[in-house]
N, CA and C atoms as a LAMMPS dump frame, in Angstrom:
ITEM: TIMESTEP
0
ITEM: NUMBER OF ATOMS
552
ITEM: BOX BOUNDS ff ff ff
-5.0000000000000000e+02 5.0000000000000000e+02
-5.0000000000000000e+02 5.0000000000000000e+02
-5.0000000000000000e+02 5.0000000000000000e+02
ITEM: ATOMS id mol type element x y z
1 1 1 N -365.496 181.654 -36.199
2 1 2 C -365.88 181.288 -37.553
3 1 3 C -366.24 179.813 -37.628
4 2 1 N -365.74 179.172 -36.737
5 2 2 C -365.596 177.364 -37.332
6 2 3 C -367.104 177.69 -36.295
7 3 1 N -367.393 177.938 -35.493
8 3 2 C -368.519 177.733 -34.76
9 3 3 C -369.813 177.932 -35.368
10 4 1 N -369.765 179.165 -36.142
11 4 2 C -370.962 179.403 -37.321
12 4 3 C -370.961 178.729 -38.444
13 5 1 N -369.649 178.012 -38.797
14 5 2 C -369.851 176.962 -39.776
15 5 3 C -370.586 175.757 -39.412
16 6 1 N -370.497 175.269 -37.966
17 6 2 C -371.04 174.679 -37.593
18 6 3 C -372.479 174.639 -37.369
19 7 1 N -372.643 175.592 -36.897
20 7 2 C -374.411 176.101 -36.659
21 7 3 C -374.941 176.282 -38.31
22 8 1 N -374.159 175.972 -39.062
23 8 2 C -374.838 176.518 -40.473
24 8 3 C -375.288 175.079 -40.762
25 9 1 N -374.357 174.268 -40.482
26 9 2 C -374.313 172.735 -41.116
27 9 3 C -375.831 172.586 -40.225
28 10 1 N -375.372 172.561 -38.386
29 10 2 C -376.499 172.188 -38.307
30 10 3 C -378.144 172.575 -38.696
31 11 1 N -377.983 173.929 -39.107
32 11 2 C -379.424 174.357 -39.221
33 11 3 C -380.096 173.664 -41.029
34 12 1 N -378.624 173.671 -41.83
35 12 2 C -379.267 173.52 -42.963
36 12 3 C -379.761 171.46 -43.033
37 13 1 N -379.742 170.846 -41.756
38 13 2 C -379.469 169.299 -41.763
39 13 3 C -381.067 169.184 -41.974
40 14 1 N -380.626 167.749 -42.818
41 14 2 C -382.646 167.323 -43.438
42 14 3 C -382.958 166.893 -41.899
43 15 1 N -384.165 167.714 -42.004
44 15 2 C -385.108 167.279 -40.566
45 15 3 C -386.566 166.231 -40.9
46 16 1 N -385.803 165.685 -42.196
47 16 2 C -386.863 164.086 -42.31
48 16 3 C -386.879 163.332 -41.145
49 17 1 N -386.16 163.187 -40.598
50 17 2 C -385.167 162.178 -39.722
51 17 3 C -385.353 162.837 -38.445
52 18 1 N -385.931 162.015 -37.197
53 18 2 C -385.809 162.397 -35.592
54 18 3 C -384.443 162.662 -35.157
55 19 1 N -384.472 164.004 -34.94
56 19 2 C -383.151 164.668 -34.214
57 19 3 C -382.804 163.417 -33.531
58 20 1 N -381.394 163.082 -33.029
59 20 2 C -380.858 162.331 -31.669
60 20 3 C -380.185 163.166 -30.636
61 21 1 N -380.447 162.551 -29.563
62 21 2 C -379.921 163.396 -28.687
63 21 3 C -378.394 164.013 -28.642
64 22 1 N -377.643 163.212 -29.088
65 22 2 C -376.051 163.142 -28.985
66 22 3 C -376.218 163.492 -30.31
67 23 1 N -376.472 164.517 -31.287
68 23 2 C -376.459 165.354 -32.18
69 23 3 C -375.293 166.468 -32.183
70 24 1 N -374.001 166.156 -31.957
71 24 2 C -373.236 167.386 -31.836
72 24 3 C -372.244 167.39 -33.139
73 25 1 N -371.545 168.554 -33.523
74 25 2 C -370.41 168.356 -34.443
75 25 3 C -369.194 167.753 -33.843
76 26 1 N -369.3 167.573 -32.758
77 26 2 C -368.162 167.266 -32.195
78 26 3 C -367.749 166.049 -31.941
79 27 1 N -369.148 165.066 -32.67
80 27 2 C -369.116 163.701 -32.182
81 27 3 C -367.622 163.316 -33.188
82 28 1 N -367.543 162.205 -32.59
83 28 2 C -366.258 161.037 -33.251
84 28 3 C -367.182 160.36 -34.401
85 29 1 N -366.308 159.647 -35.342
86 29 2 C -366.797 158.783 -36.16
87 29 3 C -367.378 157.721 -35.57
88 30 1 N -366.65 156.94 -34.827
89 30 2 C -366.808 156.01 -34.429
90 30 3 C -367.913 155.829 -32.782
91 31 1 N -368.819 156.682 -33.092
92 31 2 C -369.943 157.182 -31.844
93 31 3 C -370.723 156.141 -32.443
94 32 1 N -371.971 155.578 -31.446
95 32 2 C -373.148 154.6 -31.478
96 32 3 C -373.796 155.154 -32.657
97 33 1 N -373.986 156.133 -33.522
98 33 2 C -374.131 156.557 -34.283
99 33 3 C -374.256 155.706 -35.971
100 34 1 N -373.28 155.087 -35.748
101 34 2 C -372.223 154.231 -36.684
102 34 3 C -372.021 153.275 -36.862
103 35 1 N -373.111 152.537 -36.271
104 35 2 C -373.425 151.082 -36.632
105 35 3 C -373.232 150.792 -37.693
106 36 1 N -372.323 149.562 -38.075
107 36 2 C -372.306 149.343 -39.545
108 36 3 C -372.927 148.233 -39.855
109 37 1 N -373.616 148.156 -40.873
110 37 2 C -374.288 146.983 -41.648
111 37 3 C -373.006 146.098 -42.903
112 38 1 N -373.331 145.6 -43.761
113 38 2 C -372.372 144.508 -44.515
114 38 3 C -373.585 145.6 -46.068
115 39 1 N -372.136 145.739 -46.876
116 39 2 C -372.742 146.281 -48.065
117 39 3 C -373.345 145.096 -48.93
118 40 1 N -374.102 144.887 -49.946
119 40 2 C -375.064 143.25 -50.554
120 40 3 C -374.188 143.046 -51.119
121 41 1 N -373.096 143.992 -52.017
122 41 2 C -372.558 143.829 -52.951
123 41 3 C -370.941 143.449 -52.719
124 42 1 N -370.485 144.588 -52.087
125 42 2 C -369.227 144.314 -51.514
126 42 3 C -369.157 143.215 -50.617
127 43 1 N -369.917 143.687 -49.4
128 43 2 C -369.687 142.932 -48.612
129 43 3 C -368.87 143.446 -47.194
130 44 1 N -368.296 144.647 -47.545
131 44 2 C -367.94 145.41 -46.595
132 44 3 C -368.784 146.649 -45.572
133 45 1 N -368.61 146.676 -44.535
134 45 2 C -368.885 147.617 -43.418
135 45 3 C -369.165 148.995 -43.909
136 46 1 N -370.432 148.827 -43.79
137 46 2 C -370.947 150.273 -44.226
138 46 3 C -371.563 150.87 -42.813
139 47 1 N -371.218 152.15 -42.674
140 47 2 C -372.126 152.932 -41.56
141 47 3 C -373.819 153.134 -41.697
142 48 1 N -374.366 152.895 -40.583
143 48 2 C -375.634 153.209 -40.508
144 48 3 C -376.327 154.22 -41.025
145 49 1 N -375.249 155.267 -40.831
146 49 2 C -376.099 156.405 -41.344
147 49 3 C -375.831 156.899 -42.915
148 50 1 N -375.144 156.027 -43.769
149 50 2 C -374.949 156.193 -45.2
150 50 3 C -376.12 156.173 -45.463
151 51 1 N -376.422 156.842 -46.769
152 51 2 C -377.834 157.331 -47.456
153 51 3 C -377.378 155.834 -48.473
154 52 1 N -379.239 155.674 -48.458
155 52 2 C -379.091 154.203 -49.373
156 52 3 C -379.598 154.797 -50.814
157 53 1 N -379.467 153.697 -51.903
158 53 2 C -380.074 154.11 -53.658
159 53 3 C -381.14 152.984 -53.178
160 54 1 N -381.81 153.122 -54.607
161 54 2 C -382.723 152.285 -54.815
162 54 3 C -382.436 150.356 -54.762
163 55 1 N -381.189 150.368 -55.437
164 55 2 C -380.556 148.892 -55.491
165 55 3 C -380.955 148.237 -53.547
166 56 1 N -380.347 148.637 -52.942
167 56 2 C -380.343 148.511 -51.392
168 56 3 C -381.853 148.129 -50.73
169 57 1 N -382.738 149.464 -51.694
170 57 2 C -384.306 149.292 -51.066
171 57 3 C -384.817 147.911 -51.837
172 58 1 N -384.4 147.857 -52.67
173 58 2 C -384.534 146.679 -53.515
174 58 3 C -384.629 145.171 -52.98
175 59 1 N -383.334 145.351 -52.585
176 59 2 C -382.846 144.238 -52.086
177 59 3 C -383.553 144.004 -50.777
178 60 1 N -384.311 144.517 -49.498
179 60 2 C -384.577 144.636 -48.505
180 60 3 C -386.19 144.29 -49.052
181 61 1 N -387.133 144.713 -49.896
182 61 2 C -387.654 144.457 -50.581
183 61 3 C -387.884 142.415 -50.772
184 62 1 N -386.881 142.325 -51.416
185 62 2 C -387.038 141.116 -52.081
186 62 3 C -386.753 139.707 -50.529
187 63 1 N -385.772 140.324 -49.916
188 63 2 C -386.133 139.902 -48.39
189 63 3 C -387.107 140.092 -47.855
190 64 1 N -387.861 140.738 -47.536
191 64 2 C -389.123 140.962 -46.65
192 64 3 C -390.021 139.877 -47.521
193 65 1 N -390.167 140.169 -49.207
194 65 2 C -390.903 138.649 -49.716
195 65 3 C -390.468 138.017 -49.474
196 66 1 N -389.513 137.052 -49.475
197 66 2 C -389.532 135.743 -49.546
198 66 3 C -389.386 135.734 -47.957
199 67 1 N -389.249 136.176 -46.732
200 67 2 C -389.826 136.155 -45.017
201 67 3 C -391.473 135.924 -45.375
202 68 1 N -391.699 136.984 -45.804
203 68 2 C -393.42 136.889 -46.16
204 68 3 C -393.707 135.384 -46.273
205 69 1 N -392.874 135.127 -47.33
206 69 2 C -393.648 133.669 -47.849
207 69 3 C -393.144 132.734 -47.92
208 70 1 N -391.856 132.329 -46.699
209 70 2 C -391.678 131.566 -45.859
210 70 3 C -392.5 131.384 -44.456
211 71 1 N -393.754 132.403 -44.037
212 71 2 C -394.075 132.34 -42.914
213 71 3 C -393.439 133.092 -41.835
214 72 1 N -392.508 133.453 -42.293
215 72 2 C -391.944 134.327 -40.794
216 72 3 C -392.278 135.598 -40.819
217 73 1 N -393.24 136.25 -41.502
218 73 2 C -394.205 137.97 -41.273
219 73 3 C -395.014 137.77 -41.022
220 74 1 N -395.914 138.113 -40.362
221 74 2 C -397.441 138.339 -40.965
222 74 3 C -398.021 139.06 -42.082
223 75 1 N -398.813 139.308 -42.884
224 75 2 C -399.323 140.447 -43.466
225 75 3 C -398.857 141.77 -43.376
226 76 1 N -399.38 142.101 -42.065
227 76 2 C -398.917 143.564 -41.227
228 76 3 C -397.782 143.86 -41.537
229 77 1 N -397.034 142.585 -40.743
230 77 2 C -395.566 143.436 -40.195
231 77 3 C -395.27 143.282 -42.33
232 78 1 N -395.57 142.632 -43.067
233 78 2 C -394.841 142.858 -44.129
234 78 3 C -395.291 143.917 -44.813
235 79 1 N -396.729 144.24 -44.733
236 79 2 C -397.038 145.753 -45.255
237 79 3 C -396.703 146.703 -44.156
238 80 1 N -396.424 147.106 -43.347
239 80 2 C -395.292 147.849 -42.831
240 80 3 C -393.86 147.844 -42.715
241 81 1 N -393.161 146.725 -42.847
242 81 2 C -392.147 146.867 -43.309
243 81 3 C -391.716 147.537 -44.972
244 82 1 N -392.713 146.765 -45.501
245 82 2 C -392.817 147.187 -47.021
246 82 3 C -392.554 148.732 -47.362
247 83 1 N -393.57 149.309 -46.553
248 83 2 C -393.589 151.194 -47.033
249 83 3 C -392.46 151.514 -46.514
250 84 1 N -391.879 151.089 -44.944
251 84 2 C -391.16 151.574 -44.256
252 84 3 C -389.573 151.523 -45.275
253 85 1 N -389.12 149.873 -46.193
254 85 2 C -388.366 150.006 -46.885
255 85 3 C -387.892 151.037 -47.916
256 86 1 N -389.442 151.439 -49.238
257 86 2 C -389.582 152.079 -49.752
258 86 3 C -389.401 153.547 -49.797
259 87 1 N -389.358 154.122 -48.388
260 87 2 C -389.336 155.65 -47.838
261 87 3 C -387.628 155.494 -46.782
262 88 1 N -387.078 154.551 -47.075
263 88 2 C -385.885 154.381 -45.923
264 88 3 C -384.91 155.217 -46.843
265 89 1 N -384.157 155.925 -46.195
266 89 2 C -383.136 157.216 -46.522
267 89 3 C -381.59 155.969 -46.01
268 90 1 N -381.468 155.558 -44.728
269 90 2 C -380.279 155.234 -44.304
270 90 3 C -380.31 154.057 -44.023
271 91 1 N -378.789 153.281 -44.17
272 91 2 C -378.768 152.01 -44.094
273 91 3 C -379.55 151.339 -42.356
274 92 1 N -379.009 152.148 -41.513
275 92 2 C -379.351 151.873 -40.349
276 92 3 C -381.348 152.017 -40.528
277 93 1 N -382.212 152.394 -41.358
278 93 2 C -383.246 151.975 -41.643
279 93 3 C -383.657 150.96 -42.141
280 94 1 N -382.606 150.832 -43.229
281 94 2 C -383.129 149.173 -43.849
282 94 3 C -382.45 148.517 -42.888
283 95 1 N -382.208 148.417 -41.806
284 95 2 C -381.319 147.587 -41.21
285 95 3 C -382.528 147.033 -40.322
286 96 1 N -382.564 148.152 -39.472
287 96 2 C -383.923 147.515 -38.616
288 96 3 C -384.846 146.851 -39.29
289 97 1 N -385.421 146.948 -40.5
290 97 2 C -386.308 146.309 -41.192
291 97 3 C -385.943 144.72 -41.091
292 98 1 N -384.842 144.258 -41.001
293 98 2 C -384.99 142.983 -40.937
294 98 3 C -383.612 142.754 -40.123
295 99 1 N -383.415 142.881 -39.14
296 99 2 C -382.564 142.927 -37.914
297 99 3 C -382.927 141.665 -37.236
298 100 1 N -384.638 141.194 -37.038
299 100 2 C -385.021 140.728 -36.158
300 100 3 C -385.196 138.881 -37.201
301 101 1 N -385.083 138.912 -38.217
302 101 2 C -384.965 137.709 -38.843
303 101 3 C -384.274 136.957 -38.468
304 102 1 N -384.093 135.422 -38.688
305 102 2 C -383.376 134.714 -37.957
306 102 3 C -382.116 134.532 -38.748
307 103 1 N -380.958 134.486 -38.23
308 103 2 C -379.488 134.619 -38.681
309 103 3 C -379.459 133.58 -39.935
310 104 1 N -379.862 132.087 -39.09
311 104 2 C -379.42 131.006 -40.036
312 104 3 C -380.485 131.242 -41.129
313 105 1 N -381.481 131.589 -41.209
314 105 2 C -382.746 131.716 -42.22
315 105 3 C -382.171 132.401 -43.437
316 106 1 N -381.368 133.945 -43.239
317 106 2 C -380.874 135.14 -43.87
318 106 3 C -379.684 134.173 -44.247
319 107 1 N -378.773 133.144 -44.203
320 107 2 C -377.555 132.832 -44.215
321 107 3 C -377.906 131.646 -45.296
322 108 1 N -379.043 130.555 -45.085
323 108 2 C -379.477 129.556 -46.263
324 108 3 C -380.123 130.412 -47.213
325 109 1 N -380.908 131.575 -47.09
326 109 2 C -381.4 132.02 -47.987
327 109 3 C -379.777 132.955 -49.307
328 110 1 N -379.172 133.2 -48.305
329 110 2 C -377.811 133.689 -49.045
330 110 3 C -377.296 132.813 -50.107
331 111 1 N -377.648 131.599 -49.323
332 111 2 C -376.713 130.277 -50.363
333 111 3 C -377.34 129.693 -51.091
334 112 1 N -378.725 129.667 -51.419
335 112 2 C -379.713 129.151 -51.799
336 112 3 C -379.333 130.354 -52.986
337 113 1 N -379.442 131.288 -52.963
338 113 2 C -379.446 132.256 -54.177
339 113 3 C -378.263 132.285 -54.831
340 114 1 N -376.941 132.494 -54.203
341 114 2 C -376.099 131.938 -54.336
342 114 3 C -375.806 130.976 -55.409
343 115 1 N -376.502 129.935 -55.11
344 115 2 C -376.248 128.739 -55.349
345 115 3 C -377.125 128.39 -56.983
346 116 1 N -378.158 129.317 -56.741
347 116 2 C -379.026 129.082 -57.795
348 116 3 C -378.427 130.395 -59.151
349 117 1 N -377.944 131.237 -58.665
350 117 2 C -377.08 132.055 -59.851
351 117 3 C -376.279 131.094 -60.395
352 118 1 N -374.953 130.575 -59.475
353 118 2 C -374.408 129.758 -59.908
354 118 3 C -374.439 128.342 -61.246
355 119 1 N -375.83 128.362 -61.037
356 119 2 C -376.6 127.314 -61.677
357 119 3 C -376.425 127.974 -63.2
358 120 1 N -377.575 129.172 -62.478
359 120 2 C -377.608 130.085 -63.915
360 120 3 C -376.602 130.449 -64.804
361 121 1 N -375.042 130.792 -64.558
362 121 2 C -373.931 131.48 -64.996
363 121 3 C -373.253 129.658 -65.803
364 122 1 N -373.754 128.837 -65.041
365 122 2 C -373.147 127.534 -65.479
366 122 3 C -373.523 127.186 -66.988
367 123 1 N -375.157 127.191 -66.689
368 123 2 C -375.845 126.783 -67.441
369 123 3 C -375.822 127.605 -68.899
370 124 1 N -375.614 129.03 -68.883
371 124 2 C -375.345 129.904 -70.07
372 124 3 C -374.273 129.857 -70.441
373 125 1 N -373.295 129.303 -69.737
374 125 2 C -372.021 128.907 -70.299
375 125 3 C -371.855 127.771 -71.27
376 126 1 N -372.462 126.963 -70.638
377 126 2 C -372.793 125.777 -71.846
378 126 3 C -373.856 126.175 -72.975
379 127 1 N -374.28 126.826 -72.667
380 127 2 C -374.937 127.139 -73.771
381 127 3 C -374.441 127.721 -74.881
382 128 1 N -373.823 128.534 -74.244
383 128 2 C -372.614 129.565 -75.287
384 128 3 C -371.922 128.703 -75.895
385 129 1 N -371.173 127.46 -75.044
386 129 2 C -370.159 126.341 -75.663
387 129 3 C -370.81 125.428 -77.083
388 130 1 N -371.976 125.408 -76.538
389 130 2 C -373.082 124.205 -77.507
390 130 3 C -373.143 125.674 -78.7
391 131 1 N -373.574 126.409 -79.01
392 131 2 C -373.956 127.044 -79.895
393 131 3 C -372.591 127.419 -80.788
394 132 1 N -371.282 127.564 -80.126
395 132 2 C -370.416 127.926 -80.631
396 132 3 C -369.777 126.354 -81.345
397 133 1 N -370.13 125.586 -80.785
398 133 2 C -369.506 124.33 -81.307
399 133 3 C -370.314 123.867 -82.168
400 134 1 N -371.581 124.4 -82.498
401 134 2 C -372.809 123.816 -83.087
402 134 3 C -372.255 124.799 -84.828
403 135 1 N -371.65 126.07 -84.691
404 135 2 C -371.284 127.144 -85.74
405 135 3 C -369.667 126.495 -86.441
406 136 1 N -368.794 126.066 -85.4
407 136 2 C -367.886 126.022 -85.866
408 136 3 C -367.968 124.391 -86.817
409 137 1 N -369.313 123.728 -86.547
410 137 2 C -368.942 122.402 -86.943
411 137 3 C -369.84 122.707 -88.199
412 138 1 N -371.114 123.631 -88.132
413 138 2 C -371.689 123.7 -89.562
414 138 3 C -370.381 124.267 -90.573
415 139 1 N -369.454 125.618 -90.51
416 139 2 C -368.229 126.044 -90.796
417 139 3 C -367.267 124.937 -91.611
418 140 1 N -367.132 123.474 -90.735
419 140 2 C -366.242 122.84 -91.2
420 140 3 C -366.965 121.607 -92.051
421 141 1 N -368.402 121.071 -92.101
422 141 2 C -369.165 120.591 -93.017
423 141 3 C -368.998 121.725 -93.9
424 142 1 N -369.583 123.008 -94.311
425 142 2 C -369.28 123.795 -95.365
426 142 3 C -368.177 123.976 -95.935
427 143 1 N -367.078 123.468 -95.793
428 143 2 C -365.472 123.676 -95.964
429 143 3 C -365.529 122.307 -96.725
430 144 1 N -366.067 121.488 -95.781
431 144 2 C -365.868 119.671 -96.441
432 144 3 C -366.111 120.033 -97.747
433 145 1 N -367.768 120.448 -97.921
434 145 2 C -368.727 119.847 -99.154
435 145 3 C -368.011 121.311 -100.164
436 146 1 N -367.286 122.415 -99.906
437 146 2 C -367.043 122.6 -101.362
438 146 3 C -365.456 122.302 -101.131
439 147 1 N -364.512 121.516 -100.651
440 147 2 C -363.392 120.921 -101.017
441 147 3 C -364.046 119.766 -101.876
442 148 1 N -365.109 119.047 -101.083
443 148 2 C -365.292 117.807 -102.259
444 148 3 C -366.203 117.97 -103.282
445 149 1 N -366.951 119.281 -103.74
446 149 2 C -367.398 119.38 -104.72
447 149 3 C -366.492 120.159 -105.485
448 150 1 N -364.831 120.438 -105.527
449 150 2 C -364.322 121.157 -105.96
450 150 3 C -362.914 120.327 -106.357
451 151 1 N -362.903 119.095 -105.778
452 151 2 C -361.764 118.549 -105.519
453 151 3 C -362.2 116.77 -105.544
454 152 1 N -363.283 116.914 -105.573
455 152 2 C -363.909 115.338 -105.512
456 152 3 C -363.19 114.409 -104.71
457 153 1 N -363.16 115.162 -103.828
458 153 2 C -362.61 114.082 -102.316
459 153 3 C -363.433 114.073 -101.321
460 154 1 N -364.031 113.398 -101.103
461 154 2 C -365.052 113.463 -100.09
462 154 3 C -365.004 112.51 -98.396
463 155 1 N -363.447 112.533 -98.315
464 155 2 C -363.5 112.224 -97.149
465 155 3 C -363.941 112.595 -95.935
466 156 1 N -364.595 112.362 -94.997
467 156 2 C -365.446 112.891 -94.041
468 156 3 C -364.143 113.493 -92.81
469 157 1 N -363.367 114.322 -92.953
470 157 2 C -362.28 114.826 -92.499
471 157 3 C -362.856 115.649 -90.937
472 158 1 N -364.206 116.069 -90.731
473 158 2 C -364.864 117.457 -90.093
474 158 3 C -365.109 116.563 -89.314
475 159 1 N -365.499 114.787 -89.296
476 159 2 C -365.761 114.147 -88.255
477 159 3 C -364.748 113.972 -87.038
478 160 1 N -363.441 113.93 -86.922
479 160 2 C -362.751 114.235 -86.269
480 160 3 C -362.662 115.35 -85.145
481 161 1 N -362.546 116.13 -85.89
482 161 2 C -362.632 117.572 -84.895
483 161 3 C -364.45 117.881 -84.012
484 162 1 N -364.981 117.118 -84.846
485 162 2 C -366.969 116.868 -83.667
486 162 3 C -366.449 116.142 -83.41
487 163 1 N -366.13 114.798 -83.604
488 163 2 C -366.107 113.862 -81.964
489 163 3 C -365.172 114.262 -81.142
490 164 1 N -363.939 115 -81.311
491 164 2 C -363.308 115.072 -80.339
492 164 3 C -364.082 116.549 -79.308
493 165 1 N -364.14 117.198 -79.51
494 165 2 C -365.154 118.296 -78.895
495 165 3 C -366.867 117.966 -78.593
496 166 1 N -367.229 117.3 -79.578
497 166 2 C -368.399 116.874 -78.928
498 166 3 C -368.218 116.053 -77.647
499 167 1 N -367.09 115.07 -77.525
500 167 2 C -367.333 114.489 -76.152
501 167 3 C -367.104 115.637 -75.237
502 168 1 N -366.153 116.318 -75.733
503 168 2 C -365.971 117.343 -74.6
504 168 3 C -367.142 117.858 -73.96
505 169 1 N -367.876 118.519 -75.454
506 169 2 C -369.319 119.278 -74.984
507 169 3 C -370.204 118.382 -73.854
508 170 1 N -370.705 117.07 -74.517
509 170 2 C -371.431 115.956 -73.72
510 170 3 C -370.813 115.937 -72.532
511 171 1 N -369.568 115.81 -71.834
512 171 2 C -368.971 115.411 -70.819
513 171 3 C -369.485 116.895 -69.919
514 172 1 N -369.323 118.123 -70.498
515 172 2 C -369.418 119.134 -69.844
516 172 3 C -371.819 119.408 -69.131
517 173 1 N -372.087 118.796 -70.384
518 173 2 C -373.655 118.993 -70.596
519 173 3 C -374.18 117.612 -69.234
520 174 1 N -373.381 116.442 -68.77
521 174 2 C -374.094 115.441 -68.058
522 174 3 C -373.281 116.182 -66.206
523 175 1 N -371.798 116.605 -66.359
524 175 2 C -371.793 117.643 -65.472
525 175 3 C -372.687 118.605 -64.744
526 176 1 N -373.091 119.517 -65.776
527 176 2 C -373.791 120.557 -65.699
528 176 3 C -375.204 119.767 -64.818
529 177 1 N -375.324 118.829 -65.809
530 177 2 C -377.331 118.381 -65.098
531 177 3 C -376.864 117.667 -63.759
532 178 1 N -375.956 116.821 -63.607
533 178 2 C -375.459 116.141 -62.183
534 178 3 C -375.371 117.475 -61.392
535 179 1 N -374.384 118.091 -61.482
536 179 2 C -374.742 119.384 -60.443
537 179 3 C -375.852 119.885 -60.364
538 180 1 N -376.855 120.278 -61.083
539 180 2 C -378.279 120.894 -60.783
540 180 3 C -378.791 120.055 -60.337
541 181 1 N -379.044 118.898 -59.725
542 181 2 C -379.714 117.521 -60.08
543 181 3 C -379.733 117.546 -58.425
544 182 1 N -378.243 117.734 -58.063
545 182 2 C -377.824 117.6 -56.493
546 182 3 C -378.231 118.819 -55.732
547 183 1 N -378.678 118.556 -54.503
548 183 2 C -378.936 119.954 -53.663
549 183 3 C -378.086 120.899 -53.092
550 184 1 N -377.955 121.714 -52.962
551 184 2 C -377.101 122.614 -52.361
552 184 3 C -376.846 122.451 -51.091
């Protein structure tokens, strides 16, 4: 019985893909088979032969451009790599696609992106800070002007609480541009 289960698996297997020779049920996990690549996201050891999504082709994709147009493809190899990404089923496909790139190239380009999200996540943060400090201070001018049109005291009380947070904000906003300012 386990033997015809076997012959079932193998007959019903997608034959997109060039048979390999060492094709048996009997192989081990851990057979040449099983090359693992680094997941984009995790970051962990994925097997070669995991079926990829679109995110993955994506990403292999957006590598092959910027190789393109750093100079390290030609045309060719990038319109063949290109389709070859697009139609890739397993990681060990997108793998070869750019296997042959240079380590340190794939490793600045990591940190370079890296580095430039970073920028990005910084920069919307302050932004969020400036807009929220920009609401809470119109809030406490509107509080001023009907205590002192209600109470005819018009001490400027709201200036306190902006300068002390505005330096904050400013201190955080000449930060922000000194770090973008500097190279990675």
């Amino acid at each position: 019985m386990c033997n015809s289960r076997n012959r079932v698996t193998l007959e019903q297997r997608d034959h997109s893909s060039p048979a390999r020779p060492n094709d048996s049920p009997n192989d081990s996990p851990n057979d040449s088979r099983n090359d693992s690549r680094n997941d984009s996201r995790t970051g962990t050891p994925v097997p070669a032969a995991t079926r990829v999504g679109d995110r993955e082709r994506e990403e292999v994709m957006r590598l092959l451009v910027d190789a393109f147009a750093d100079g390290r493809l030609t045309r060719e190899e990038f319109d063949a790599r290109s389709a070859d990404a697009l139609v890739a089923r397993t990681g060990g496909n997108l793998a070869s696609l750019t296997g042959d790139l240079a380590p340190g190239w794939l490793a600045d380009r990591g940190r370079a992106r890296r580095s430039a999200q970073q920028a990005a996540r910084a920069t919307e943060r302050l932004r969020s800070a400036a807009r929220t400090y920009v609401a809470v201070m119109l809030l406490l001018i509107t509080i001023w002007l009907m205590i002192g049109l209600a109470a005819q005291s018009w001490y400027p009380w709201f200036i306190w609480p902006a300068l002390g947070w505005g330096i904050g904000i400013t201190a955080r906003i000449k930060r922000t541009a000194r770090r973008s300012a500097t190279p990675a």
